[in-house]
PyMOL Python script that loads the backbone (N, CA, C, O; Angstrom):
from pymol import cmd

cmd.read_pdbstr("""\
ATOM      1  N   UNK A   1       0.828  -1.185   0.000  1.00  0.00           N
ATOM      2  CA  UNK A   1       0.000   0.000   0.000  1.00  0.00           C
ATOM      3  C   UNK A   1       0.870   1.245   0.000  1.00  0.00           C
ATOM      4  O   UNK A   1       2.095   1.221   0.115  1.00  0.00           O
ATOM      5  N   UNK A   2       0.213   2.203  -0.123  1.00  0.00           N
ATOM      6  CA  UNK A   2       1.264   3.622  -0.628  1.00  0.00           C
ATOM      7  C   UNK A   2       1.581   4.340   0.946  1.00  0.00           C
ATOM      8  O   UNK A   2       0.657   4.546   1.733  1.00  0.00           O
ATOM      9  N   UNK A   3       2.270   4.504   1.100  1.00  0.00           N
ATOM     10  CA  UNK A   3       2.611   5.321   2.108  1.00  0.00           C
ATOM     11  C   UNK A   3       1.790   6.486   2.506  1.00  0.00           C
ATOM     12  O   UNK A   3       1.276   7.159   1.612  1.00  0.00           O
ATOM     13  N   UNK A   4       1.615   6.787   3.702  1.00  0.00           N
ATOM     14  CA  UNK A   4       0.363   7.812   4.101  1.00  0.00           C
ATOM     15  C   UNK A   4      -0.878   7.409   5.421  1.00  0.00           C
ATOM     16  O   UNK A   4      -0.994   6.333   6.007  1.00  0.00           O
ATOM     17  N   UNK A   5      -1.674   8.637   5.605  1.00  0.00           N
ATOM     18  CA  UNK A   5      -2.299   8.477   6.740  1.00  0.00           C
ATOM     19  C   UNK A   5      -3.302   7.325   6.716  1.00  0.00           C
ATOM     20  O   UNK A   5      -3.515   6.464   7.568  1.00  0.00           O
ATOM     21  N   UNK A   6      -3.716   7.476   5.834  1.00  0.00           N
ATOM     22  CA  UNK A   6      -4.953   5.875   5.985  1.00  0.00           C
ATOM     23  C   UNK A   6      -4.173   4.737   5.733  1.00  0.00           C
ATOM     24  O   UNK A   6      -4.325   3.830   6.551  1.00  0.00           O
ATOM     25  N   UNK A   7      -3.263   4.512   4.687  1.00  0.00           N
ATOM     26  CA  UNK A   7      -2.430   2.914   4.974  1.00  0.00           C
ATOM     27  C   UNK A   7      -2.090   2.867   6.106  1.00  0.00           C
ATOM     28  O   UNK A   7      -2.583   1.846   6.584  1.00  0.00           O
ATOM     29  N   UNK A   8      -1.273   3.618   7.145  1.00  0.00           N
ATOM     30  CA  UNK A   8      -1.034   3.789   8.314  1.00  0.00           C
ATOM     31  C   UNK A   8      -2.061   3.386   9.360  1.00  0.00           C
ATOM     32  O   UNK A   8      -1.711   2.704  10.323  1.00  0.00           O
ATOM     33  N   UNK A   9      -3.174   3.741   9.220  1.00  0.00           N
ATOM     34  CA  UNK A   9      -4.497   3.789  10.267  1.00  0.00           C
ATOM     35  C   UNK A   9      -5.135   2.055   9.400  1.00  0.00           C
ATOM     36  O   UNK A   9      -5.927   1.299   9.963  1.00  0.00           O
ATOM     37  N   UNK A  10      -4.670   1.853   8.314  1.00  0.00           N
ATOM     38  CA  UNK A  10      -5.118  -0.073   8.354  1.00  0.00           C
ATOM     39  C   UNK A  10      -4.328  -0.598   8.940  1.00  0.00           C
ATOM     40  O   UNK A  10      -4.623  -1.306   9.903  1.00  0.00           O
ATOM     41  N   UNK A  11      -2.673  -0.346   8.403  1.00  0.00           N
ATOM     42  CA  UNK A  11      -2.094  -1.521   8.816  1.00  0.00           C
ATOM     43  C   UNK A  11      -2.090  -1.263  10.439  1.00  0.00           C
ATOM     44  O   UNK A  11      -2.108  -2.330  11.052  1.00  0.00           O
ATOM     45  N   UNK A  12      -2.071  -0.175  11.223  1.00  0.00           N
ATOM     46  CA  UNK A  12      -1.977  -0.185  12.707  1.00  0.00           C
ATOM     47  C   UNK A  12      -2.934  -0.243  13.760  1.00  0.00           C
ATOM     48  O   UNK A  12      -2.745  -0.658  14.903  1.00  0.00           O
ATOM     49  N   UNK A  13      -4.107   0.270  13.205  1.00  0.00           N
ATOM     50  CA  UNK A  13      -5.150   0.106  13.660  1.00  0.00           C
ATOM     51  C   UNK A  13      -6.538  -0.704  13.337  1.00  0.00           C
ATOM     52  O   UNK A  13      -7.123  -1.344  14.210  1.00  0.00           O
ATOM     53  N   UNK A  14      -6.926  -0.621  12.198  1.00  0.00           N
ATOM     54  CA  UNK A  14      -8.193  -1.109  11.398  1.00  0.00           C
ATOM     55  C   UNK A  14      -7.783  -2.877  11.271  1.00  0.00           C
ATOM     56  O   UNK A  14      -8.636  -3.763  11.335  1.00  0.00           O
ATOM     57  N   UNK A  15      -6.284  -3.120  11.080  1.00  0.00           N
ATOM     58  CA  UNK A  15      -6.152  -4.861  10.820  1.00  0.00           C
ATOM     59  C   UNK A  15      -6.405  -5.568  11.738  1.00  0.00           C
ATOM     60  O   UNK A  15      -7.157  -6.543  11.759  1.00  0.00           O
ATOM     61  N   UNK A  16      -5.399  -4.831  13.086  1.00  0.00           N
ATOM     62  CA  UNK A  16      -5.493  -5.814  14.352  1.00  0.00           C
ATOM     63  C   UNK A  16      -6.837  -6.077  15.164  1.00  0.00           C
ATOM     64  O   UNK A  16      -7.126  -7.087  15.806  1.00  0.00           O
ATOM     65  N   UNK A  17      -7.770  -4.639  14.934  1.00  0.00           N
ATOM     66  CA  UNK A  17      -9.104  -3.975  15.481  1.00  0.00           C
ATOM     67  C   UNK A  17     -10.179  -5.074  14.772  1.00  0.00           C
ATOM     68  O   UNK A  17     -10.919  -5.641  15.576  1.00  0.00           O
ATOM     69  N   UNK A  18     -10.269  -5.278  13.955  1.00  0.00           N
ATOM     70  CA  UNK A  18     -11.084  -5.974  12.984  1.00  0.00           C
ATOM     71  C   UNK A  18     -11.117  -7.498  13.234  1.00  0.00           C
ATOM     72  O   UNK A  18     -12.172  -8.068  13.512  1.00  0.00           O
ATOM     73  N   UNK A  19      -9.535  -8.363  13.093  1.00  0.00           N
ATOM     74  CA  UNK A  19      -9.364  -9.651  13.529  1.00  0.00           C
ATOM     75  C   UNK A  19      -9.925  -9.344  14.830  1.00  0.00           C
ATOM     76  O   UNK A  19     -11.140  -9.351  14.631  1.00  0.00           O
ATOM     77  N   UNK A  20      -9.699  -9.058  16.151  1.00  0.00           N
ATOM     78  CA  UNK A  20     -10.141  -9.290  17.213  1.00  0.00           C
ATOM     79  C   UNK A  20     -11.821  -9.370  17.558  1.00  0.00           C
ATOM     80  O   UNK A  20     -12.563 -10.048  18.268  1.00  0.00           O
ATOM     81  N   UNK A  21     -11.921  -8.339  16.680  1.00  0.00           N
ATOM     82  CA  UNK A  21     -13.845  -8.288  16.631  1.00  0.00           C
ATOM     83  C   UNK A  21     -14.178  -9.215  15.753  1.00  0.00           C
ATOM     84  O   UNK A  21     -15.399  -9.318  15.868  1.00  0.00           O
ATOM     85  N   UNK A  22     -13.739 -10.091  14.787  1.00  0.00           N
ATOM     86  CA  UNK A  22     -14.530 -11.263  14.306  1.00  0.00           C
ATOM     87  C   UNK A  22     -14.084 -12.319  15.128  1.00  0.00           C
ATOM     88  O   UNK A  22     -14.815 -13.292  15.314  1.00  0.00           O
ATOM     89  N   UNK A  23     -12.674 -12.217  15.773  1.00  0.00           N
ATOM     90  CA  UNK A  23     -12.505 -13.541  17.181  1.00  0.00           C
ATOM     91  C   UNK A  23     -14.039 -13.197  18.423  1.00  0.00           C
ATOM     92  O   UNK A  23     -14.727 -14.124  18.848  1.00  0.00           O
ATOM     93  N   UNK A  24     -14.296 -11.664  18.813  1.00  0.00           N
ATOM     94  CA  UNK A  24     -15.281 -12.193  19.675  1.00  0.00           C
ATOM     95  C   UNK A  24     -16.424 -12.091  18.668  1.00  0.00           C
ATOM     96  O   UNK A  24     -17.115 -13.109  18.631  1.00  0.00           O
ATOM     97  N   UNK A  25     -16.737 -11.250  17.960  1.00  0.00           N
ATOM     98  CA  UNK A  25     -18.601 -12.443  17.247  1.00  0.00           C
ATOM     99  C   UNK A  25     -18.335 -13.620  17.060  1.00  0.00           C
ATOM    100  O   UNK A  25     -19.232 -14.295  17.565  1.00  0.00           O
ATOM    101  N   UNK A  26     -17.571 -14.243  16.597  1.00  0.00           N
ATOM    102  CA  UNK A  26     -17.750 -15.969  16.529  1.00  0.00           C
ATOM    103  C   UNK A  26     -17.609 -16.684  18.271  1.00  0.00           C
ATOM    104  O   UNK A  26     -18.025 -17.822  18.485  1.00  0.00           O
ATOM    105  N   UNK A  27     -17.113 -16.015  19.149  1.00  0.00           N
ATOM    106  CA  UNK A  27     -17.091 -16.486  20.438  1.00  0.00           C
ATOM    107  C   UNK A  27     -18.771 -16.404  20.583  1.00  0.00           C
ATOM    108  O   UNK A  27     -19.464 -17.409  20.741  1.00  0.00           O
ATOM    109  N   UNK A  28     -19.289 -15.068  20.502  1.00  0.00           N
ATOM    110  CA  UNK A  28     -20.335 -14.668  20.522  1.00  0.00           C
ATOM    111  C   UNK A  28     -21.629 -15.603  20.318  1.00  0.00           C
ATOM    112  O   UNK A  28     -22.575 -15.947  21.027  1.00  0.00           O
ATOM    113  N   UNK A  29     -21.119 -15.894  18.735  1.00  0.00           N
ATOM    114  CA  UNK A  29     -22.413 -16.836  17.968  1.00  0.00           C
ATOM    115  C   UNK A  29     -22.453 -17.999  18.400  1.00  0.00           C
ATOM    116  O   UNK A  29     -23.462 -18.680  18.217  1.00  0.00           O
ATOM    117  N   UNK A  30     -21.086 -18.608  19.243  1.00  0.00           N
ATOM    118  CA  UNK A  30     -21.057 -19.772  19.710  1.00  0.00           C
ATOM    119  C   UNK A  30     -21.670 -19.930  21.041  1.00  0.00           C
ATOM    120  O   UNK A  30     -22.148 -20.982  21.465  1.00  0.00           O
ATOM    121  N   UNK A  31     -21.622 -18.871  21.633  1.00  0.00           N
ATOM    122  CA  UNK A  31     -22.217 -18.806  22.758  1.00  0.00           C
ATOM    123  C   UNK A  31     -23.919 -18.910  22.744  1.00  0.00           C
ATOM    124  O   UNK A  31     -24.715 -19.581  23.401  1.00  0.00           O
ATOM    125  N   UNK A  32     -24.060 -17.940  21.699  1.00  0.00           N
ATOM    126  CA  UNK A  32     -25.738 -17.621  21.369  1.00  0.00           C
ATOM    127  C   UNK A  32     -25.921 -19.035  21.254  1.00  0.00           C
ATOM    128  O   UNK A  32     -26.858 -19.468  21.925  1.00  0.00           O
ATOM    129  N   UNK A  33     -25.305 -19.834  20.611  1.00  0.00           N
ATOM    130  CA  UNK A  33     -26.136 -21.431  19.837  1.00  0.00           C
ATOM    131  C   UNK A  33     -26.539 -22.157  21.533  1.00  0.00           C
ATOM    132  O   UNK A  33     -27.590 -22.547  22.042  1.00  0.00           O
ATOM    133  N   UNK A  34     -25.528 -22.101  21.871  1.00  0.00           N
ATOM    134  CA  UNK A  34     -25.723 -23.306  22.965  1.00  0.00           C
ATOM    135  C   UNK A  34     -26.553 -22.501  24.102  1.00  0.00           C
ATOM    136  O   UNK A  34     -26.958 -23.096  25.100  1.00  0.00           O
ATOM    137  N   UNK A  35     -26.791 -21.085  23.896  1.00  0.00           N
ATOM    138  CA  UNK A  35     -28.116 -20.530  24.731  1.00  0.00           C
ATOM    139  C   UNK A  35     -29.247 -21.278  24.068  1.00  0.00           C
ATOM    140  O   UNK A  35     -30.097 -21.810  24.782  1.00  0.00           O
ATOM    141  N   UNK A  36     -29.329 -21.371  22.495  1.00  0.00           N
ATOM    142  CA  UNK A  36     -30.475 -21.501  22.223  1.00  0.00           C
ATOM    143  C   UNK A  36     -31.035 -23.382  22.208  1.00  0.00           C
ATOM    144  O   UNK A  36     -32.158 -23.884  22.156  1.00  0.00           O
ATOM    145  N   UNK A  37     -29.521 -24.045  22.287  1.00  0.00           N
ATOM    146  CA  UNK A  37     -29.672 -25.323  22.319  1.00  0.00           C
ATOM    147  C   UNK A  37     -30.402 -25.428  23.784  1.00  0.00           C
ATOM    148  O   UNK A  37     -31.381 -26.124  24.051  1.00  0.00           O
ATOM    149  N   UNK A  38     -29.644 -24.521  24.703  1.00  0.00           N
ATOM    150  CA  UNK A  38     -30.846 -25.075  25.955  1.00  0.00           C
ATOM    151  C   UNK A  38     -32.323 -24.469  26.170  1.00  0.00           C
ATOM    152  O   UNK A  38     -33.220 -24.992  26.831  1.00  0.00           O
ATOM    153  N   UNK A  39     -32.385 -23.109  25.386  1.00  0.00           N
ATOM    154  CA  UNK A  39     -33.744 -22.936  25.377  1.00  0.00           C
ATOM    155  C   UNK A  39     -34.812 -24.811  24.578  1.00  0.00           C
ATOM    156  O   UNK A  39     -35.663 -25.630  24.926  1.00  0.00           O
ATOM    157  N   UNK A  40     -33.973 -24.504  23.505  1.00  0.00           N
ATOM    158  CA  UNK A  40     -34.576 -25.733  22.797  1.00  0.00           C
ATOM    159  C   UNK A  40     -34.871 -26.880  23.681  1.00  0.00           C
ATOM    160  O   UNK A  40     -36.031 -27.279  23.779  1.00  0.00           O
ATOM    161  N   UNK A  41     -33.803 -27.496  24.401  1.00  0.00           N
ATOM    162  CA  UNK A  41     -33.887 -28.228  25.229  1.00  0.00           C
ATOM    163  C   UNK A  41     -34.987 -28.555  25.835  1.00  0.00           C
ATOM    164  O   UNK A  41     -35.511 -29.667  25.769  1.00  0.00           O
ATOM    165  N   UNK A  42     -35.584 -27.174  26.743  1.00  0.00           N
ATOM    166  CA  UNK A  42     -36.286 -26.716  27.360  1.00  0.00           C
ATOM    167  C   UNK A  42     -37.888 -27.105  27.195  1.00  0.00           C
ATOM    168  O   UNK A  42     -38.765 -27.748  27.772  1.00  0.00           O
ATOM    169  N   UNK A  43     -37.648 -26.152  25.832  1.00  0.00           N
ATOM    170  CA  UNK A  43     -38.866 -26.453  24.944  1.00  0.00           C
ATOM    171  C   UNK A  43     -39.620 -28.262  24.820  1.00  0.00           C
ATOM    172  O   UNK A  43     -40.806 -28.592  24.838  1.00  0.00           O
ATOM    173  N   UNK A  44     -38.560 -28.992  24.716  1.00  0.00           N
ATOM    174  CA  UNK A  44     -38.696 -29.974  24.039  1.00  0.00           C
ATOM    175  C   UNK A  44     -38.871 -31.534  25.849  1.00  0.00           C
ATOM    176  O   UNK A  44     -38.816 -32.763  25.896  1.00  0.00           O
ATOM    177  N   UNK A  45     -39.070 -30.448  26.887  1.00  0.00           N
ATOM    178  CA  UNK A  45     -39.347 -31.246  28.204  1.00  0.00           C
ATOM    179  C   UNK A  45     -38.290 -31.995  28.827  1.00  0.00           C
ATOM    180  O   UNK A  45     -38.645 -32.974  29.484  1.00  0.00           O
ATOM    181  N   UNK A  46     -36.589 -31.634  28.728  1.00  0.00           N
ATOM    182  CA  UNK A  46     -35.659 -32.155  29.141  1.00  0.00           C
ATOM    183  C   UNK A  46     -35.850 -31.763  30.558  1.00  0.00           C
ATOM    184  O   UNK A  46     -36.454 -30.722  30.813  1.00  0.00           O
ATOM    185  N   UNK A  47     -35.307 -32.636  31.640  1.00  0.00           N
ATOM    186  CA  UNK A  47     -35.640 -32.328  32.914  1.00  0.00           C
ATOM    187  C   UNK A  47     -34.686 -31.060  33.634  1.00  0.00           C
ATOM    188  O   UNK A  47     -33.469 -30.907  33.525  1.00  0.00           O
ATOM    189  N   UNK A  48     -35.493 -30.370  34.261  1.00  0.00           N
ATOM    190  CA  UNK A  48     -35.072 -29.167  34.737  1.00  0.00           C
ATOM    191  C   UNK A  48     -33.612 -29.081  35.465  1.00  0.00           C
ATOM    192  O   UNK A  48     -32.886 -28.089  35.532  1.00  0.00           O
ATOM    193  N   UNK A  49     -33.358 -30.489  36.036  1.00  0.00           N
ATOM    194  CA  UNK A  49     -32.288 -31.031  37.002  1.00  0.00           C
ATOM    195  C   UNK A  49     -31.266 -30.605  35.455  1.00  0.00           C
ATOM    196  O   UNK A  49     -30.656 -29.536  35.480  1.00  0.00           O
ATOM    197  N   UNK A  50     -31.198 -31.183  34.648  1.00  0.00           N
ATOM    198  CA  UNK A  50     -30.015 -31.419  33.849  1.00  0.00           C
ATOM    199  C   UNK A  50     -30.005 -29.834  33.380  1.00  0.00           C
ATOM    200  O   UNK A  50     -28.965 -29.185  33.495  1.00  0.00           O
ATOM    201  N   UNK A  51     -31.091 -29.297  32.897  1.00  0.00           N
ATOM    202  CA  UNK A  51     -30.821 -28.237  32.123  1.00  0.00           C
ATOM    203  C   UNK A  51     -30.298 -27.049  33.199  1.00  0.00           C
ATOM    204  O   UNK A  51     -29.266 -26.474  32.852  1.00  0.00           O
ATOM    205  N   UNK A  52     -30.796 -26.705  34.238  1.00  0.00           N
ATOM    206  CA  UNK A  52     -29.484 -26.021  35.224  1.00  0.00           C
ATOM    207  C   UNK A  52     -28.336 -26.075  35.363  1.00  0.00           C
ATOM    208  O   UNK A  52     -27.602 -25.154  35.718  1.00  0.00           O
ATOM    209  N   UNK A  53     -27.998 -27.331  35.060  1.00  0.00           N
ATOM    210  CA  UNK A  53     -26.240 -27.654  34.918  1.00  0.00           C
ATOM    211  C   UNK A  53     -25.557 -27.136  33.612  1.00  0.00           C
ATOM    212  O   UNK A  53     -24.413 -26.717  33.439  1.00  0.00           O
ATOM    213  N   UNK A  54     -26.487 -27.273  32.836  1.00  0.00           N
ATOM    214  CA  UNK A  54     -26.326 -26.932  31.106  1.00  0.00           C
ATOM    215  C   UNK A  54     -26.390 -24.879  31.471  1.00  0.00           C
ATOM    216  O   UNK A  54     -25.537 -24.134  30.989  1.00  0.00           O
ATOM    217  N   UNK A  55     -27.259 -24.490  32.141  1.00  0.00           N
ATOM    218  CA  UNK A  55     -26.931 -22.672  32.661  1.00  0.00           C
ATOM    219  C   UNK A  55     -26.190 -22.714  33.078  1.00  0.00           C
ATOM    220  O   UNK A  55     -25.377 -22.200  32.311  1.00  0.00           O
ATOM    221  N   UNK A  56     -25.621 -23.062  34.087  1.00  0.00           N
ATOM    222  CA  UNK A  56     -24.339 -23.013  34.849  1.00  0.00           C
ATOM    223  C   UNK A  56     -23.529 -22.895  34.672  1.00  0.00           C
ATOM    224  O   UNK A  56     -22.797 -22.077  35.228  1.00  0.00           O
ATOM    225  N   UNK A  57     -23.057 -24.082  33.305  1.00  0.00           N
ATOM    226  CA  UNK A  57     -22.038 -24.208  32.578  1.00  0.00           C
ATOM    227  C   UNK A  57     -21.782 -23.302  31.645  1.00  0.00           C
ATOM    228  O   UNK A  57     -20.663 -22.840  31.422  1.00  0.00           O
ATOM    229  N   UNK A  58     -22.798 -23.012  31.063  1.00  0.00           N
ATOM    230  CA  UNK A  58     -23.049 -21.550  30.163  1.00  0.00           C
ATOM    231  C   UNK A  58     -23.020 -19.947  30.635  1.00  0.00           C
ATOM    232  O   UNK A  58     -22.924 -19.082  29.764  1.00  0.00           O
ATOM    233  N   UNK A  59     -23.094 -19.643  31.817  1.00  0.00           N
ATOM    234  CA  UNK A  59     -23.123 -19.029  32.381  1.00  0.00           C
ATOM    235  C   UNK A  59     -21.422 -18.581  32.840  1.00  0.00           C
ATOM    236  O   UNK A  59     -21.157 -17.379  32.856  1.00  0.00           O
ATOM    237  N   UNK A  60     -20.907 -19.057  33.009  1.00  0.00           N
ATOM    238  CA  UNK A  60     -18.982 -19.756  34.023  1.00  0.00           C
ATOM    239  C   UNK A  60     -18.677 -19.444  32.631  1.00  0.00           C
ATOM    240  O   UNK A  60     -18.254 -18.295  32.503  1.00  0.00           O
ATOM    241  N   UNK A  61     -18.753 -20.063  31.632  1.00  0.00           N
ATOM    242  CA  UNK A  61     -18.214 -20.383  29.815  1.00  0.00           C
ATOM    243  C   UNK A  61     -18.179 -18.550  29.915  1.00  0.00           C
ATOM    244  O   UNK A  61     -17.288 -17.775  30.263  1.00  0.00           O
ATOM    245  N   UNK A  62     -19.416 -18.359  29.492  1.00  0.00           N
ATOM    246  CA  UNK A  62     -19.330 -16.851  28.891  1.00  0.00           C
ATOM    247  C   UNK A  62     -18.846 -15.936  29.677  1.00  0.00           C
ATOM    248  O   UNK A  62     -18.554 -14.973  28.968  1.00  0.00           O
ATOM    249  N   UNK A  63     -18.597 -15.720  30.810  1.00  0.00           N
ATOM    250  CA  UNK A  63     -17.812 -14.745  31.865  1.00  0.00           C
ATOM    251  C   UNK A  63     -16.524 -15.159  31.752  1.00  0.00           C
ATOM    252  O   UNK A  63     -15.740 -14.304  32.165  1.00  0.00           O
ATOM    253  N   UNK A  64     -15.986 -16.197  31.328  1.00  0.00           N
ATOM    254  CA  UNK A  64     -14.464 -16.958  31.457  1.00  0.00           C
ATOM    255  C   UNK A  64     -14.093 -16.372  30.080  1.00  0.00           C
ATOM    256  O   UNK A  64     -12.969 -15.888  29.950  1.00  0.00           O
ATOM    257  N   UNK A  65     -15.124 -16.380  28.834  1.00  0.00           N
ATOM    258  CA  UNK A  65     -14.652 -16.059  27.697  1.00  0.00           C
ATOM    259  C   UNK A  65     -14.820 -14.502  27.299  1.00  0.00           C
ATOM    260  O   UNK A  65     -14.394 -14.000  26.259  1.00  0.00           O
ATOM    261  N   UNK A  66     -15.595 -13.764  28.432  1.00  0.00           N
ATOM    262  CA  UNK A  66     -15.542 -12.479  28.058  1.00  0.00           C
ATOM    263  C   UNK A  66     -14.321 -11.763  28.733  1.00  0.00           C
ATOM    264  O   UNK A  66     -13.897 -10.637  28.472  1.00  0.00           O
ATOM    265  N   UNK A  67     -14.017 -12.335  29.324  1.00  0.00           N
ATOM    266  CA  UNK A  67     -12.917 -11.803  30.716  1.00  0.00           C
ATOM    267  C   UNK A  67     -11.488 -12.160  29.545  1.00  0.00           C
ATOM    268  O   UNK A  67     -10.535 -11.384  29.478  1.00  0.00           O
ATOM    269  N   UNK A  68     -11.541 -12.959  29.017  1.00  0.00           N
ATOM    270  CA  UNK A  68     -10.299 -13.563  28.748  1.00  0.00           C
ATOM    271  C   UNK A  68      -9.721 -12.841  27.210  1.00  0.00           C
ATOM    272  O   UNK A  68      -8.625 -12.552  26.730  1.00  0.00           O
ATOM    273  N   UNK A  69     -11.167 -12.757  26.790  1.00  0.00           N
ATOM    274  CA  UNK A  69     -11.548 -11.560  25.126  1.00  0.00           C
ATOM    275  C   UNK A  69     -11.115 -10.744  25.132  1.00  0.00           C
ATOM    276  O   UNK A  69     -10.158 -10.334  24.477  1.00  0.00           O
ATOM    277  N   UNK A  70     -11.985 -10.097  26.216  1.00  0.00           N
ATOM    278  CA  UNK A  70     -11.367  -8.826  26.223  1.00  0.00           C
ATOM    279  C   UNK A  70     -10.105  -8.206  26.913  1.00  0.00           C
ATOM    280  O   UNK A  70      -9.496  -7.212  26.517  1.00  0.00           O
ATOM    281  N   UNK A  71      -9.771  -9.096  28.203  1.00  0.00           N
ATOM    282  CA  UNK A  71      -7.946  -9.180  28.599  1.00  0.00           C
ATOM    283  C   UNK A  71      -7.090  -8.836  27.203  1.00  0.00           C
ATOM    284  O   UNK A  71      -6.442  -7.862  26.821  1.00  0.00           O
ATOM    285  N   UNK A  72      -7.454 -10.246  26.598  1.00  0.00           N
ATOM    286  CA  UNK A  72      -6.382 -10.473  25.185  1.00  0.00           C
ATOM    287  C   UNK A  72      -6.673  -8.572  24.015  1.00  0.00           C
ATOM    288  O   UNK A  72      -5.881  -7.821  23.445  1.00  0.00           O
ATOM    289  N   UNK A  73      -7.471  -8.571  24.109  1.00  0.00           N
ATOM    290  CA  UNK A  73      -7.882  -7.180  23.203  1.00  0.00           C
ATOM    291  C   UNK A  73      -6.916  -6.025  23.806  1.00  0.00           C
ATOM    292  O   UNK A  73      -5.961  -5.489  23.244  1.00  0.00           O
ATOM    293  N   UNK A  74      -7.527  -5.748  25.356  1.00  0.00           N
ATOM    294  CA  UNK A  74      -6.552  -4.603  25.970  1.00  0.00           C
ATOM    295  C   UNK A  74      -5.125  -5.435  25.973  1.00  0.00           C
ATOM    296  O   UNK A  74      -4.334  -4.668  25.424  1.00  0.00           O
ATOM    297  N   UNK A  75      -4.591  -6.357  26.249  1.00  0.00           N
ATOM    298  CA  UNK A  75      -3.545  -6.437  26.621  1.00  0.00           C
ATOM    299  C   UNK A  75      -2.652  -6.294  24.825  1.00  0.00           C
ATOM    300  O   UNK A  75      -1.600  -5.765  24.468  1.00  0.00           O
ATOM    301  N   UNK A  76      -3.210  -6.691  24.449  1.00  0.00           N
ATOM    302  CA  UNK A  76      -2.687  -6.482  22.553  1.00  0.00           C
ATOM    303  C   UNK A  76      -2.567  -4.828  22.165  1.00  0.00           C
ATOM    304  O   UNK A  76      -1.682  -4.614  21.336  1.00  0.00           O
ATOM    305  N   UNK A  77      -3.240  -3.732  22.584  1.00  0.00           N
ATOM    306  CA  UNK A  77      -3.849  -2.543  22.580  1.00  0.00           C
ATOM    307  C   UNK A  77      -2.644  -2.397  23.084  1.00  0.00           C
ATOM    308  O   UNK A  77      -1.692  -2.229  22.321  1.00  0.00           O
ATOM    309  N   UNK A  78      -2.458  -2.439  24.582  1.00  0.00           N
ATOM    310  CA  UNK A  78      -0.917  -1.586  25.386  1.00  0.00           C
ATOM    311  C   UNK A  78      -0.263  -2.040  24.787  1.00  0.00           C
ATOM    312  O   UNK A  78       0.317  -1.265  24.026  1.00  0.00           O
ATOM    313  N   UNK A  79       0.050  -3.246  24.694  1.00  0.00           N
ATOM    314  CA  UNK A  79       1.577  -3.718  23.883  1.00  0.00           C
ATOM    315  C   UNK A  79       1.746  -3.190  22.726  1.00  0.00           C
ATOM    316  O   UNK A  79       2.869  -2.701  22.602  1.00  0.00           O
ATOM    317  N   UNK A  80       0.914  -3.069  21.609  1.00  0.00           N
ATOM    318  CA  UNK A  80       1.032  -2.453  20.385  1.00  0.00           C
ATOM    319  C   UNK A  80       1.492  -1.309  20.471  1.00  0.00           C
ATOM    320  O   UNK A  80       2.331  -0.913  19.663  1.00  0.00           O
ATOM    321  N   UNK A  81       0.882  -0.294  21.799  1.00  0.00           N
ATOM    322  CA  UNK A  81       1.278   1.171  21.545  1.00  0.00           C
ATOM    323  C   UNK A  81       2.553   1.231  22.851  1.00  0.00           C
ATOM    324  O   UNK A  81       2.941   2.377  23.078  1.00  0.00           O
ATOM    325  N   UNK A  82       3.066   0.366  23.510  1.00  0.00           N
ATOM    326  CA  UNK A  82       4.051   0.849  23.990  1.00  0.00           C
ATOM    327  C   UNK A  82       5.082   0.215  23.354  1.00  0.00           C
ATOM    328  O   UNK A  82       6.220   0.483  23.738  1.00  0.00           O
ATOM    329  N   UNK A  83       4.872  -0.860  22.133  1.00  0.00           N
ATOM    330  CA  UNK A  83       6.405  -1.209  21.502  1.00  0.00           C
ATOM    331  C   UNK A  83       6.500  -0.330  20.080  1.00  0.00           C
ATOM    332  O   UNK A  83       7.529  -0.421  19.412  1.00  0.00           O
ATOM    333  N   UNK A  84       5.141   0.719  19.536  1.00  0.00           N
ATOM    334  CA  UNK A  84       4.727   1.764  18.765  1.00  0.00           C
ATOM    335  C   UNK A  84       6.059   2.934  19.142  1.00  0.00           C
ATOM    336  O   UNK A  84       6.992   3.347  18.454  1.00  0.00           O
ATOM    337  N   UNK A  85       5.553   3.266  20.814  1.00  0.00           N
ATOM    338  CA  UNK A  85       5.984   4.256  21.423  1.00  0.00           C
ATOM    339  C   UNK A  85       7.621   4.259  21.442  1.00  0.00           C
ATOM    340  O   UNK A  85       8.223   5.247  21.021  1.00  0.00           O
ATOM    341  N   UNK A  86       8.404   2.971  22.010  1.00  0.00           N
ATOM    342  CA  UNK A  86       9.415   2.798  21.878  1.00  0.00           C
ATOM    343  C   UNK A  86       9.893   3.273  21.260  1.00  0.00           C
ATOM    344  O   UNK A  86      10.588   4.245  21.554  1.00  0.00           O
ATOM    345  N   UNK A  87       9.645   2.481  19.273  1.00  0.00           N
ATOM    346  CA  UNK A  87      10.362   2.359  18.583  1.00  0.00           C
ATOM    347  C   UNK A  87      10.636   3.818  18.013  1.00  0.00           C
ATOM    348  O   UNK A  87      11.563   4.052  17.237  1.00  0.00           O
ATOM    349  N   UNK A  88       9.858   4.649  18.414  1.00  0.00           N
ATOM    350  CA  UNK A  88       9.624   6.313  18.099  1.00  0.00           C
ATOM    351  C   UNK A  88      11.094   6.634  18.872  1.00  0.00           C
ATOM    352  O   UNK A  88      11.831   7.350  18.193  1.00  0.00           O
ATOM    353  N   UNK A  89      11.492   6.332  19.827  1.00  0.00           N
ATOM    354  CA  UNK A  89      12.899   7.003  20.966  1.00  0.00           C
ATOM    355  C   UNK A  89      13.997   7.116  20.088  1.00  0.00           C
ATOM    356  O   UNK A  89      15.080   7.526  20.504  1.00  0.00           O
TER     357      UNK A  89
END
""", "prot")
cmd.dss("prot")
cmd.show_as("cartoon", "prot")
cmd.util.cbc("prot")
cmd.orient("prot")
């Protein structure tokens, strides 16, 4: 790409920004399914005993994977701009 302010603002910002947001919607959509597998569940008279364990588990999953998403996002964010910042000295 040609040298300048917008090649600059893809390759440093818009590439890394973009991969990370299609890593969490697909965390996302994966999450949505197996909400809707236990609604379905639900629907379909599985006993209440099992399907609590199936929330539970879903519940722990998505706080473990939002915590960990978005860690990896900020922690990619500082590192980018303090080895950015560096290399500026």
């Amino acid at each position: 790409m040609a040298d300048g302010f917008w090649s600059e603002m893809w390759e440093e910002w818009f590439r890394p920004v973009s991969k990370d947001a299609l890593k969490t919607f697909s965390i996302l959509a994966i999450m949505y399914l197996f909400w809707e597998a236990i609604v379905l569940l639900r629907l379909r008279g599985y006993p209440d005993a099992h399907l609590e364990a199936f929330e539970k588990t879903h519940f722990v999953l998505m706080w473990v994977l939002y915590v960990v998403t978005g860690g990896n996002f900020v922690l990619k964010q500082v590192v980018g701009l303090w080895s950015k910042n560096r290399n500026r000295r």
